[in-house]
PAGUDREN-344740 format. One record per residue (C-alpha): chain; residue number from 1; x, y, z. Coordinates in steps of 0.001 Angstrom, whole numbers. Example, Ala and Ser with C-alpha at 12.3 -4.5 7.8 and 13.67 -1.06 7.14 Angstrom:
<nodes>
NODE   unit   pos         u         v         w
NODE      A     1     12300     -4500      7800
NODE      A     2     13670     -1060      7140
</nodes>
This chain:
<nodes>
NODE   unit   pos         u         v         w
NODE      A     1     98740    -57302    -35167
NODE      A     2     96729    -54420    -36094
NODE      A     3     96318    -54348    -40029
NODE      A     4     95546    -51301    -41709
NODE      A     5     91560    -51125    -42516
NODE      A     6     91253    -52513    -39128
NODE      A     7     93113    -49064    -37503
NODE      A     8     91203    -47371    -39869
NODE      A     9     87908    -47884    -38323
NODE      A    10     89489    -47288    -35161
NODE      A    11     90369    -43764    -35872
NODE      A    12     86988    -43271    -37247
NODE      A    13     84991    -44300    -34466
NODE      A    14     87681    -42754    -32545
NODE      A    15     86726    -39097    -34237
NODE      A    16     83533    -39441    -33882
NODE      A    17     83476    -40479    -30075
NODE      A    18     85461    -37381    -29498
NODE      A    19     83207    -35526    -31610
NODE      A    20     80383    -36521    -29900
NODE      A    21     82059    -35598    -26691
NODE      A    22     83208    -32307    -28338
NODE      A    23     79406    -31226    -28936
NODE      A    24     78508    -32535    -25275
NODE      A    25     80880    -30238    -23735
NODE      A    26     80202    -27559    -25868
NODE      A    27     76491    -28083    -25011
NODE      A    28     77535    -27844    -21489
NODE      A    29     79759    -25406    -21511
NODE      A    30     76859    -23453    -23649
NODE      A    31     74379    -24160    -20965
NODE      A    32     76756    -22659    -18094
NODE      A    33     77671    -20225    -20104
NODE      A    34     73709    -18763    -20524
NODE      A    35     72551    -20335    -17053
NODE      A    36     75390    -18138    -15517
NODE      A    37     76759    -15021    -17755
NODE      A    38     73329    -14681    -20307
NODE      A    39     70532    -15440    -17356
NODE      A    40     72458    -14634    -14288
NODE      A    41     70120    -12090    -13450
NODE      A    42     66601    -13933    -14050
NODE      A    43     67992    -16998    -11896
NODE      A    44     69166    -14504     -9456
NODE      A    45     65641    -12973     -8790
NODE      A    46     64405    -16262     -9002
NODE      A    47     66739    -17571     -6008
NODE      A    48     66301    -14556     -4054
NODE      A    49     62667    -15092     -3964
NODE      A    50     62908    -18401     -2013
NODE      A    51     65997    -16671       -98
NODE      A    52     64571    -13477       438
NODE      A    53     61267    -12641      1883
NODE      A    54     59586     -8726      1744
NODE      A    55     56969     -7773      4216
NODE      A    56     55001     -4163      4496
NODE      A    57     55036     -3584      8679
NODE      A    58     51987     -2534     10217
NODE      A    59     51990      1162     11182
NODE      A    60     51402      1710     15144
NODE      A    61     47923      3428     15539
NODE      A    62     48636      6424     17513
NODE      A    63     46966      6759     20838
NODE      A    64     44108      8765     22031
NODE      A    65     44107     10746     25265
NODE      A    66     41885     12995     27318
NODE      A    67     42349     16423     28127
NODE      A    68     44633     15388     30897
NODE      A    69     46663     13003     29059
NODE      A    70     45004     10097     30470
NODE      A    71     44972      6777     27701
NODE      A    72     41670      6021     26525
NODE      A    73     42718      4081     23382
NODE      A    74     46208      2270     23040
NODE      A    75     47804      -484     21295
NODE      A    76     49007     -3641     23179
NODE      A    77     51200     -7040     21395
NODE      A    78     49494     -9757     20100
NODE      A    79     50692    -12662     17413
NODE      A    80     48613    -13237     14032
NODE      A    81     49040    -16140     11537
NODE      A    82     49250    -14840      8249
NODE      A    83     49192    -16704      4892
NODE      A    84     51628    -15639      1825
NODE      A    85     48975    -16602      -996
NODE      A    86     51935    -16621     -3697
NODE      A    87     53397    -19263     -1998
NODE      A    88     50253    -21539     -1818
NODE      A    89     49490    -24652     -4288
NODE      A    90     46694    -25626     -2682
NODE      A    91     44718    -23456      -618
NODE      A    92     41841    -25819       812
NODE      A    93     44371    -28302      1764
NODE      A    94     46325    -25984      3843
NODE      A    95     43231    -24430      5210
NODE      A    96     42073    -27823      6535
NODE      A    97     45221    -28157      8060
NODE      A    98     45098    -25302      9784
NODE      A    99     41452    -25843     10630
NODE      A   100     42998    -28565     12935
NODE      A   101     46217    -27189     13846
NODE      A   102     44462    -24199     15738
NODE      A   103     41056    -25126     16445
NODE      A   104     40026    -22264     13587
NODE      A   105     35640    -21983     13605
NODE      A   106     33600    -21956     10243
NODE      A   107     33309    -18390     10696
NODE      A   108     37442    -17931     10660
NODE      A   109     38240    -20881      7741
NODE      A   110     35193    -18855      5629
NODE      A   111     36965    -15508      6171
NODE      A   112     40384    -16733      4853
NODE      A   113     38429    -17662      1713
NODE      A   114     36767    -14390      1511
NODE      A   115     40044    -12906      1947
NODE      A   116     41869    -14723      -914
NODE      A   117     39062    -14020     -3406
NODE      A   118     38899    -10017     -2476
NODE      A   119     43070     -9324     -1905
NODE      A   120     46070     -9374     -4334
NODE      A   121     48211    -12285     -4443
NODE      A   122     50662    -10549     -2829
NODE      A   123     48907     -9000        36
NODE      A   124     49100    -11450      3161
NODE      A   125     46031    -13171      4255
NODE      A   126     44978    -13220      7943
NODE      A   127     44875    -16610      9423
NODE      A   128     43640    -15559     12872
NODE      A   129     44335    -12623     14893
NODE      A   130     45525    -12783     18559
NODE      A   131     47452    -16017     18965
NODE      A   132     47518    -17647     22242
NODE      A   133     50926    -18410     23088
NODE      A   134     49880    -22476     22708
NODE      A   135     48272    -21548     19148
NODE      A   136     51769    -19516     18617
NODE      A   137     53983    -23367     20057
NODE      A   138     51561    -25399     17515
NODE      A   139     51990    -23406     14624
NODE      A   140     55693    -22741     15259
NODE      A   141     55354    -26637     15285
NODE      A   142     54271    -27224     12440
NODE      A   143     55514    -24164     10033
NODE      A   144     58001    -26412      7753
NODE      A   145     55015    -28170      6726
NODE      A   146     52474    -25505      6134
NODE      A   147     53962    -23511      2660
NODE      A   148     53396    -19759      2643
NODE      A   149     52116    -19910      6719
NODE      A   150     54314    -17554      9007
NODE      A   151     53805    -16029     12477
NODE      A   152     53965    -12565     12879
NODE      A   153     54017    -10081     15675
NODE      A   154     51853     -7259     15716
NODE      A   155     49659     -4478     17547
NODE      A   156     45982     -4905     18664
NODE      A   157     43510     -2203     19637
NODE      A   158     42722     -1797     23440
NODE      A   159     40448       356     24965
NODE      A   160     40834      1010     28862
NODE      A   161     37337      2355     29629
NODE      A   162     35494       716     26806
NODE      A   163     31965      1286     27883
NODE      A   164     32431      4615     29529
NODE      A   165     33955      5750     26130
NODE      A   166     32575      3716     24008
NODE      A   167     30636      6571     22039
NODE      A   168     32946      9436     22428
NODE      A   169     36148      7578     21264
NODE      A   170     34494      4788     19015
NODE      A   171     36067      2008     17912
NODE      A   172     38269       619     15278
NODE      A   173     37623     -2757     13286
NODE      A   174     38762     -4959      9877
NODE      A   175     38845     -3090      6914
NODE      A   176     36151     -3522      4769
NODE      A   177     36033     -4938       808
NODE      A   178     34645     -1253      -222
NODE      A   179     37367       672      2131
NODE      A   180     40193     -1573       985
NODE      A   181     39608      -965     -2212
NODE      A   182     40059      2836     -2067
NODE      A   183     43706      2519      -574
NODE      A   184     45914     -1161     -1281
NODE      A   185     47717      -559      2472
NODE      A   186     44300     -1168      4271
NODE      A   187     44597     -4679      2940
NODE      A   188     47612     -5227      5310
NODE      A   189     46706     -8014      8034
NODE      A   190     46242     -5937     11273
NODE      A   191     45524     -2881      9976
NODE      A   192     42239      -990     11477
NODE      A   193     40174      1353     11029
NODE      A   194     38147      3720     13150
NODE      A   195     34203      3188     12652
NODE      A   196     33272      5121     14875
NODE      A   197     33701      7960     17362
NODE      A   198     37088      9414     17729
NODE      A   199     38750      6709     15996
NODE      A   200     36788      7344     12874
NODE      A   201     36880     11367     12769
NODE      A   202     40528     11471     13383
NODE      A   203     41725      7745     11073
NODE      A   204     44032      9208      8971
NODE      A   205     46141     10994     11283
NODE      A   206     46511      7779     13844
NODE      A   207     46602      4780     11561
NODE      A   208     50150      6087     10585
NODE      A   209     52062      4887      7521
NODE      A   210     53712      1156      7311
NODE      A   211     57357       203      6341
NODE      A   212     58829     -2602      4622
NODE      A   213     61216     -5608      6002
NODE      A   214     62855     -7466      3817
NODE      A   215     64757    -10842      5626
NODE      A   216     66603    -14212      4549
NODE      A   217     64912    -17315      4865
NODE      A   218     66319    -20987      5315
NODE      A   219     65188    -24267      3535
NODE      A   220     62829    -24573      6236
NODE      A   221     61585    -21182      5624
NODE      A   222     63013    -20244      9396
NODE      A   223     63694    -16633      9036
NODE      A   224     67889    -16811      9258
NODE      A   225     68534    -12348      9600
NODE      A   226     66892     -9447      9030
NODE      A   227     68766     -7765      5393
NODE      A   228     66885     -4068      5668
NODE      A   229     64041     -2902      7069
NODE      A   230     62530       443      6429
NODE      A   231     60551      1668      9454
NODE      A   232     57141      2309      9794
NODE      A   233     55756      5522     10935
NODE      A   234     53439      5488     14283
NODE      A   235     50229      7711     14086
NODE      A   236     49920     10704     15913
NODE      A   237     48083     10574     19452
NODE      A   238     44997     12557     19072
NODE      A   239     44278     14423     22969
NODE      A   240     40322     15023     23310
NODE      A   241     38936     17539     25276
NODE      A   242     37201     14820     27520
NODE      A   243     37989     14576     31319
NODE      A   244     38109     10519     31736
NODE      A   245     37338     11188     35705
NODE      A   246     34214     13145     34813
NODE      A   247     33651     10427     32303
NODE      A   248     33478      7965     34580
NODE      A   249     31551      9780     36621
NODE      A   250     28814     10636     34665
NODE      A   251     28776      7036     33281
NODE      A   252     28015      5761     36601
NODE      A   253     25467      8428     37511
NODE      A   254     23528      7323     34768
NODE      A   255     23977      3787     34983
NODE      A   256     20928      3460     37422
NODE      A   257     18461      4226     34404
NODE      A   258     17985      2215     31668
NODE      A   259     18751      4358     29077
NODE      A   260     19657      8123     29405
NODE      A   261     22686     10237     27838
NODE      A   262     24502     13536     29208
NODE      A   263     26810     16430     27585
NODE      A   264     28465     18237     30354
NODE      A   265     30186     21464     27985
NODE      A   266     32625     24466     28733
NODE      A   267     30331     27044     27867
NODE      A   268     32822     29545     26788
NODE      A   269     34837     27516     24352
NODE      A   270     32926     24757     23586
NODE      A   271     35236     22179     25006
NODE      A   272     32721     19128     25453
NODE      A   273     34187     18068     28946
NODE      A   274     31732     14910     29100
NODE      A   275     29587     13035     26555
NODE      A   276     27869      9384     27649
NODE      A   277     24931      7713     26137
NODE      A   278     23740      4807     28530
NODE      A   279     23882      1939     27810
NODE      A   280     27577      1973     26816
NODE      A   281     28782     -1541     24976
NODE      A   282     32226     -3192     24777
NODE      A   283     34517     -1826     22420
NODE      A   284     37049     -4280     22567
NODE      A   285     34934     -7071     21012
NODE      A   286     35418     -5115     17478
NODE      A   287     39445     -5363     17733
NODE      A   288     39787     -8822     16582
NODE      A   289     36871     -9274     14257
NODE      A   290     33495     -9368     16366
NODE      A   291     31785    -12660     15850
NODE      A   292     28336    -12693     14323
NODE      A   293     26812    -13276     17656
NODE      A   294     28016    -10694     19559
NODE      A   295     27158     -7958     16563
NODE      A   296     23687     -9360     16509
NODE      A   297     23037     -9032     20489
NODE      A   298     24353     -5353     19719
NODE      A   299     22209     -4568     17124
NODE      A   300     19171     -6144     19100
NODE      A   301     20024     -4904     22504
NODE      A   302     16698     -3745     23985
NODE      A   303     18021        37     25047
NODE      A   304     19802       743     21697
NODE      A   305     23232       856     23200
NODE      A   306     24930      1381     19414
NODE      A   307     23068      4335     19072
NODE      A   308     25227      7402     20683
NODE      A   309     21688      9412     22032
NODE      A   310     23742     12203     22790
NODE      A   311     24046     13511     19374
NODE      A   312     21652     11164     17566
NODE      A   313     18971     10929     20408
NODE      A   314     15833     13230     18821
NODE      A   315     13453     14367     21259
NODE      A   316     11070     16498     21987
NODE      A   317     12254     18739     24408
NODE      A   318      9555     20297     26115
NODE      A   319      9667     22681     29326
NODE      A   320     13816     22965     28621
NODE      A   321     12181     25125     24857
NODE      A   322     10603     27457     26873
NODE      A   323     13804     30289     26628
NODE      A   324     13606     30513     23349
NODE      A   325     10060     30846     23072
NODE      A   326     10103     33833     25533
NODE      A   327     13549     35319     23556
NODE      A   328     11196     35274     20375
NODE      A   329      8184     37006     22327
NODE      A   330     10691     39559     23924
NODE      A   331     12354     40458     20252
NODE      A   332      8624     40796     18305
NODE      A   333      7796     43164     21514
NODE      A   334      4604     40826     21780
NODE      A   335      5612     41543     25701
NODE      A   336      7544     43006     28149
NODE      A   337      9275     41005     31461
NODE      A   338      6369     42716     33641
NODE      A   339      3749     41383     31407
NODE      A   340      1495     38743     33178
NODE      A   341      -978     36184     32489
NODE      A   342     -3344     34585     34498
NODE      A   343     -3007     30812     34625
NODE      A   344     -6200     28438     35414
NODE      A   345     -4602     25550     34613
NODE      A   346     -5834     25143     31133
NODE      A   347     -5948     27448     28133
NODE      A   348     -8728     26891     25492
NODE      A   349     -7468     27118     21827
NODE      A   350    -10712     26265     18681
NODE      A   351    -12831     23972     21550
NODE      A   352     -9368     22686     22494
NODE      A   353     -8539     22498     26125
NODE      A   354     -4654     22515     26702
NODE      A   355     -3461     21718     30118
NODE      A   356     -1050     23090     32581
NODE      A   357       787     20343     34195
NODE      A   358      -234     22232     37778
NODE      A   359     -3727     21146     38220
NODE      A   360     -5944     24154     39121
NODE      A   361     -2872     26671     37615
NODE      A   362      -534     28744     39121
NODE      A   363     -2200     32223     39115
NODE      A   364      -929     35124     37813
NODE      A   365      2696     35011     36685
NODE      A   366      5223     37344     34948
NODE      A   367      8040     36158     32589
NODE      A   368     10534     35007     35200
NODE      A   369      8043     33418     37823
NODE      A   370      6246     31144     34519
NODE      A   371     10267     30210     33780
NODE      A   372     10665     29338     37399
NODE      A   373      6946     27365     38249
NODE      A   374      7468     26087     34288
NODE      A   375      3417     27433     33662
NODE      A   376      2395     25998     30514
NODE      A   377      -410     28429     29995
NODE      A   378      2142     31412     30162
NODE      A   379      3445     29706     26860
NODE      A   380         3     29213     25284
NODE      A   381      -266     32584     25487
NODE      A   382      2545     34102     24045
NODE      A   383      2042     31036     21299
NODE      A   384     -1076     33188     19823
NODE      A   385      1136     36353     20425
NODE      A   386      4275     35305     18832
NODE      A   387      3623     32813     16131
NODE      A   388      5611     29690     15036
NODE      A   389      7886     31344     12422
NODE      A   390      8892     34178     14728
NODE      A   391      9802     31217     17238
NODE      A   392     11861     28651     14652
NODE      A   393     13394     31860     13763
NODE      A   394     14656     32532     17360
NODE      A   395     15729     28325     17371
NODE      A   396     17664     28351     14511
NODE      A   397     20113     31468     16269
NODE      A   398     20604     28841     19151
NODE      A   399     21584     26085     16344
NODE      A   400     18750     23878     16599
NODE      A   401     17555     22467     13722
NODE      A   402     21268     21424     12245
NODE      A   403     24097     19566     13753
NODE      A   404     26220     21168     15827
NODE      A   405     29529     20506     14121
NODE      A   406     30882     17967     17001
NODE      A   407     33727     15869     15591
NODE      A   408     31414     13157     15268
NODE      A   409     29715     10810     12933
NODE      A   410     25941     10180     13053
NODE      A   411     24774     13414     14671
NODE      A   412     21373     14287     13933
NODE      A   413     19622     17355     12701
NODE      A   414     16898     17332     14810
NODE      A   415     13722     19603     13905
NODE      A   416     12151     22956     14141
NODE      A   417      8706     22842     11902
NODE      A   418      7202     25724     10514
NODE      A   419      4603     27134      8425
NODE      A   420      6473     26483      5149
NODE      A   421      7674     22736      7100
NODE      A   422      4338     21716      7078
NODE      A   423      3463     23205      3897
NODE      A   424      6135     21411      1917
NODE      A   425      6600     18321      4193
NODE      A   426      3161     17468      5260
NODE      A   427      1102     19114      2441
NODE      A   428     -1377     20683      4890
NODE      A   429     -1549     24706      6602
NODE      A   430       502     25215      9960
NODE      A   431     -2534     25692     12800
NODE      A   432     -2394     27733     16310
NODE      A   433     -3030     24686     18510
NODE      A   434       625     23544     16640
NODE      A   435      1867     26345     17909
NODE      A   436       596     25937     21103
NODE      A   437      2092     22639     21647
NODE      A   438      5770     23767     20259
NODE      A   439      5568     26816     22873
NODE      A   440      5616     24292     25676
NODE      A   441      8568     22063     23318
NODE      A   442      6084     19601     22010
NODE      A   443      4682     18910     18512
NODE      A   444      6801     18255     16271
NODE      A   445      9906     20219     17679
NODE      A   446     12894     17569     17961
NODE      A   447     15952     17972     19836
NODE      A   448     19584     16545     20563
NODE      A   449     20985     16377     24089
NODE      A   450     23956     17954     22244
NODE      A   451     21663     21005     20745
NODE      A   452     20126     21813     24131
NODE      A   453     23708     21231     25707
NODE      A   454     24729     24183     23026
NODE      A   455     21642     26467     23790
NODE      A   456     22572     26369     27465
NODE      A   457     26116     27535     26645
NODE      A   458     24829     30321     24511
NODE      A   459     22731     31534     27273
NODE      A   460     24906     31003     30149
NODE      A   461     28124     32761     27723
NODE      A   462     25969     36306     27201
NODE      A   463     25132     35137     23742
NODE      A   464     28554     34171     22383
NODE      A   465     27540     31277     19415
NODE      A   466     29918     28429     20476
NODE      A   467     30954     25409     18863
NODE      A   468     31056     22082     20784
NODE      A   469     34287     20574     20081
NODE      A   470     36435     17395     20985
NODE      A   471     39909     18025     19516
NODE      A   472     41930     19779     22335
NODE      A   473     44256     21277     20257
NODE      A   474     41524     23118     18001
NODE      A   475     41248     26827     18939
NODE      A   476     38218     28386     17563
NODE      A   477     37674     32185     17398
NODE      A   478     34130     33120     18669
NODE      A   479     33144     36391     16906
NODE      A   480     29336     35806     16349
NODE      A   481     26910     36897     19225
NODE      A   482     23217     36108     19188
NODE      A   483     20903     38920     18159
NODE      A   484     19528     39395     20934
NODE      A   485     20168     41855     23788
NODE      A   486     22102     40949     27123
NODE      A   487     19162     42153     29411
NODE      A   488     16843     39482     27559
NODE      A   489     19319     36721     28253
NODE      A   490     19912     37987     31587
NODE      A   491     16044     37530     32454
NODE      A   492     16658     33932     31138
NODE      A   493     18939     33424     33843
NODE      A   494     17756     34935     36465
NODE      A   495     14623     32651     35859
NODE      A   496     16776     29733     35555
NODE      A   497     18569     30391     38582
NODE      A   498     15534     30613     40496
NODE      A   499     13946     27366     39023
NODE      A   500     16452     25793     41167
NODE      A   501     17279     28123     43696
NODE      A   502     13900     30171     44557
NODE      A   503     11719     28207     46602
NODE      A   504      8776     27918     44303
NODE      A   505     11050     26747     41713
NODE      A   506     10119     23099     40459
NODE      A   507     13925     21968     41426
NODE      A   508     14483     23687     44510
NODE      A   509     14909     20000     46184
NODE      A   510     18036     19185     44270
NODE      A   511     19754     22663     44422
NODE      A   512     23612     22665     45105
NODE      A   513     23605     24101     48314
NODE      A   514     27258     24629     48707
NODE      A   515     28497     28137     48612
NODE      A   516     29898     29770     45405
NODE      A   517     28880     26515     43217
NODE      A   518     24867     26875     43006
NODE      A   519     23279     26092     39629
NODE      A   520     20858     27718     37556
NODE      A   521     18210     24971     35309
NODE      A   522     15442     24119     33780
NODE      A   523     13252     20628     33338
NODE      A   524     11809     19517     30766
NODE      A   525      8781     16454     30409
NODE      A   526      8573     15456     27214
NODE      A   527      5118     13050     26725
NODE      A   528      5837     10220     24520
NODE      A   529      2170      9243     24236
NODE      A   530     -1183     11589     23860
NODE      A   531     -2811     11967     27408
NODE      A   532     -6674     12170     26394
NODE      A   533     -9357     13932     29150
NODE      A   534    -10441     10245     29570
NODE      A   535     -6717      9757     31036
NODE      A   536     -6915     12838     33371
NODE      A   537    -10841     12012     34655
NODE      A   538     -9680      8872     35750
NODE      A   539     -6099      9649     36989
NODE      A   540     -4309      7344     34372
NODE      A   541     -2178      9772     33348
NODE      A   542       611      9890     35398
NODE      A   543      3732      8183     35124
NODE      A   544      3497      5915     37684
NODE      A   545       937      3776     36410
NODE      A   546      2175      3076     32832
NODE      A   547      4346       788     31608
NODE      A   548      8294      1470     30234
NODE      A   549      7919      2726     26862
NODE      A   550      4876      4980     27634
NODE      A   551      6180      7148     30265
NODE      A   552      7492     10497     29464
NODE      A   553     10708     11358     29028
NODE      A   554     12700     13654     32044
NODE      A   555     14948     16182     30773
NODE      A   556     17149     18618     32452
NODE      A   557     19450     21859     31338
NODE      A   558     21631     23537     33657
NODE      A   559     24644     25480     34158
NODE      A   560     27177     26722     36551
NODE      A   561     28140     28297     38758
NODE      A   562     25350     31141     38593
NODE      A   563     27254     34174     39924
NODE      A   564     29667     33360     37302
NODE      A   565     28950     30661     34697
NODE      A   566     31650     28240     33108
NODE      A   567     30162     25009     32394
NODE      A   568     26866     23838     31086
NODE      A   569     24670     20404     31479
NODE      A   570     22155     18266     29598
NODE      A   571     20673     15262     30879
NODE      A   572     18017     13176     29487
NODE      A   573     16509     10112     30879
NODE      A   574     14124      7855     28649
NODE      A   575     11171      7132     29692
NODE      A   576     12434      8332     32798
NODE      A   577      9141     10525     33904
NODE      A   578      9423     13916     35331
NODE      A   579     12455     16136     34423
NODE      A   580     12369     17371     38007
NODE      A   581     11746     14290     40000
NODE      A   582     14569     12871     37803
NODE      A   583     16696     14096     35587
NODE      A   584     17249     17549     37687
NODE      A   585     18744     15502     40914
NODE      A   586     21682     13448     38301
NODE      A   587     22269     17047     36800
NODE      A   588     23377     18015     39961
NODE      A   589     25887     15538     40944
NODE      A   590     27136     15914     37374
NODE      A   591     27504     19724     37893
NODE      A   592     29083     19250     41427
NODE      A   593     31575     17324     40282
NODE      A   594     32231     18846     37132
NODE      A   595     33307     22152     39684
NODE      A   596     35432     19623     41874
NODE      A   597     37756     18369     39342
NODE      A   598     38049     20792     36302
NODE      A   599     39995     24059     37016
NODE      A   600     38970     26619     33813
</nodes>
């Protein structure tokens, strides 16, 4: 039996039992209470961050086409590994795991590390780009293991003709620290941009703009659906005014020299129908990150092949000058088409003996016939007659001397010296034998194959100032003629048409014979090294007996047809020797088949 102190201290401890439960359940009830009314919405976020996964999609790069609508540049599937850095505890642990999960070089483990010091946390980092589809199984593999490591499908770059186009279209690669930095989307992995060529002019228009996905993950990290996805928006396809055939073409006619590049141009609108440099390179080693050997072997390669010679090329352009020199003697009125010189086959300027390259000299010759035999001591005379301001003058209306305005990175300016050149360059007075030597397109007169391309339009047009162009879709108004009158050009032609046509012309050999497609030319032989009168007693001076990089360089400009001209040529060999013997014969397949497959 219970007494009464005894129930007492029952109820007490009773009380405060329940009391003590009391606060415990109020705790709790506290807790859920905050955890689920008060903090829903923090704990929400929170849960939907290891449920719900964003990603920024890769925009499709738009493709580029030729005038026909032939693919140069497209995009084909591929499979990257990214890395979510947010998601990562320990990033050299997981790297060394994936060092021996896929195989990954020191060159691909460094760049993940350069990657994750140069991005934001929340940008993705690239892994390695291209997955096989047995690097895709082991990854796939091994995914619940590897925090923040997913697989993700994606676009690569893929050129078609890579090293017939490689100038004209360019290439794209990995964005760069300094370019990422100007716009956070270029840190996307896969993204590319266009370095050079085509893909670099016309970037912003066919890297397109990305779109987000947003999907539901598992425990595993398996994605379970898709929740929204906001498309991306594909670049536009850029059409060139190339002709891939002709391309092709010309790339393969040149491909027997070492090095040599060619503009084939519509001479009335400027269309640039062809432009190769030789040696072309591979343009598909850039899509996926070019490894460090393969970019040195291209910046060492013996024949430059980077380098796009057709509108960074600067050279002299000798013989292919003369034109202009006669355009400035005609417009000073220093001489008439009837007036004649006699040549000897050297011209004597201050106890200087300049040669002809006709031993024993042509004879007497009037303005057309020293176009057609090229006779250097025509020139050297109307050098004294005309000086060298008249004659930059007269360059600088045919555009040399500046780029041309091609859609183009890296085109040179060339140059066209002159008195006040010299004067403020070299710090010395402008002399007569330096004119002498620019009459003929030596000295220190440089040229582009795209410049001399341009001044062959110009002439062939009736004066009309063109501007090359590659964009297909760009219509450009010509409204500015050259100062000069039509029945000076027309005695440019007429002695260009009989350089190759004429019998005595230096390139009657390689004249297009068939009817109604003729040409009209000029060569050019442009000496890399100084011949001295030890050279020419003792017969060293021809190309034959020197090595490579002292020959001269051959050089030819043409157009056609000459009854009625529409397209215009430049070709220029290195090192090649004489612009007759062998740039003039590749100038005329190029022409031929420039008339066989483009209808104007």
């Amino acid at each position: 039996m219970i007494n009464k102190e005894q129930h007492t201290v029952f109820t007490r401890r009773s009380l405060i039992l329940a009391g003590m439960k009391g606060m415990l359940f109020a705790g709790l009830a506290g807790r859920l209470y905050s955890l689920q009314i008060l903090e829903a919405k923090h704990y929400k976020v929170l849960s939907d961050r290891n449920r719900l996964h964003s990603y920024l999609i890769c925009p499709s790069r738009g493709n580029i086409l030729d005038r026909t609508g032939s693919i140069l540049a497209s995009n084909q599937n591929s499979y990257r590994g990214i890395l979510n850095q947010s998601q990562v505890t320990d990033l050299p642990e997981l790297v060394e795991k994936l060092r021996d999960i896929l195989g990954l070089s020191e060159e691909e483990v460094q760049n993940i590390f350069h990657q994750a010091k140069s991005k934001h946390r929340f940008i993705p980092l690239t892994i390695k780009e291209d997955l096989s589809w047995d690097e895709v199984a082991r990854l796939e593999l091994y995914l619940p293991d590897l925090n923040g490591v997913a697989i993700e499908k994606g676009q690569s770059r893929f050129y078609r003709h890579p090293f017939e186009t490689a100038h004209v279209v360019g290439y794209v690669a990995a964005v760069s620290d300094q370019d990422a930095n100007k716009d956070p989307i270029l840190e996307l992995p896969g993204i590319r941009v266009g370095k050079s060529g085509a893909e670099k002019t016309f970037d912003v228009a066919l890297r397109g703009k990305p779109g987000i996905k947003q999907v539901e993950v598992n425990a595993l990290r398996r994605v379970v659906r898709e929740l929204e996805t906001l498309e991306s928006v594909r670049g536009q396809d850029t059409q060139l005014t190339i002709h891939l055939e002709l391309q092709k073409k010309v790339s393969e006619i040149l491909s027997i020299h070492e090095s040599a590049s060619a503009v084939v141009m519509e001479i009335h609108t400027g269309e640039v129908l062809s432009l190769v440099s030789h040696p072309g390179y591979d343009t598909n080693l850039f899509t996926n990150r070019i490894s460090k050997k393969n970019w040195q072997n291209l910046l060492e390669h013996p024949r430059q092949a980077l380098i796009n010679k057709a509108i960074a090329g600067q050279y002299s352009p000798g013989s292919t000058f003369k034109m202009v020199v006669a355009l400035a003697a005609l417009a000073k009125e220093a001489i008439n088409p009837k007036t004649t010189f006699y040549c000897n086959g050297h011209h004597d300027v201050n106890n200087h003996k300049f040669h002809c390259w006709k031993k024993g000299g042509h004879g007497t010759m009037n303005l057309e016939s020293a176009i057609t035999q090229s006779c250097d001591v025509y020139f050297y005379q109307l050098a004294g007659l005309v000086g060298i301001d008249a004659i930059a003058d007269m360059a600088k209306n045919f555009g040399f001397g500046k780029p041309s305005g091609i859609e183009l990175s890296g085109e040179k300016n060339g140059l066209v010296p002159s008195k006040s050149w010299k004067n403020l360059v070299k710090r010395k007075s402008w002399t007569l034998g330096e004119t002498v030597n620019v009459s003929i397109g030596q000295g220190y007169l440089l040229a582009t194959p795209m410049q001399l391309a341009q001044m062959t339009a110009i002439l062939a047009n009736g004066g009309k100032l063109i501007q090359p162009h590659l964009y297909k879709n760009q219509r450009l108004s010509i409204t500015e003629e050259l100062p000069v009158p039509k029945e000076h050009l027309n005695h440019m032609l007429n002695g260009m048409s009989m350089v190759v046509n004429d019998p005595h012309g230096t390139t009657y050999a390689h004249r297009i014979q068939t009817p109604g497609r003729e040409m009209g030319g000029k060569t050019g032989t442009t000496q890399v090294c100084r011949i001295s009168q030890w050279d020419r007693d003792h017969d060293l001076h021809h190309n034959e007996s020197q090595p490579y990089h002292k020959k001269d360089h051959a050089i030819f400009v043409g157009y056609a047809p000459v009854h009625a001209p529409k397209f215009a040529v430049t070709v220029v060999v290195e090192h090649g020797g004489g612009g007759a013997r062998t740039a003039a014969p590749l100038a005329k397949e190029i022409l031929s088949i420039t008339q066989q497959l483009i209808q104007t």
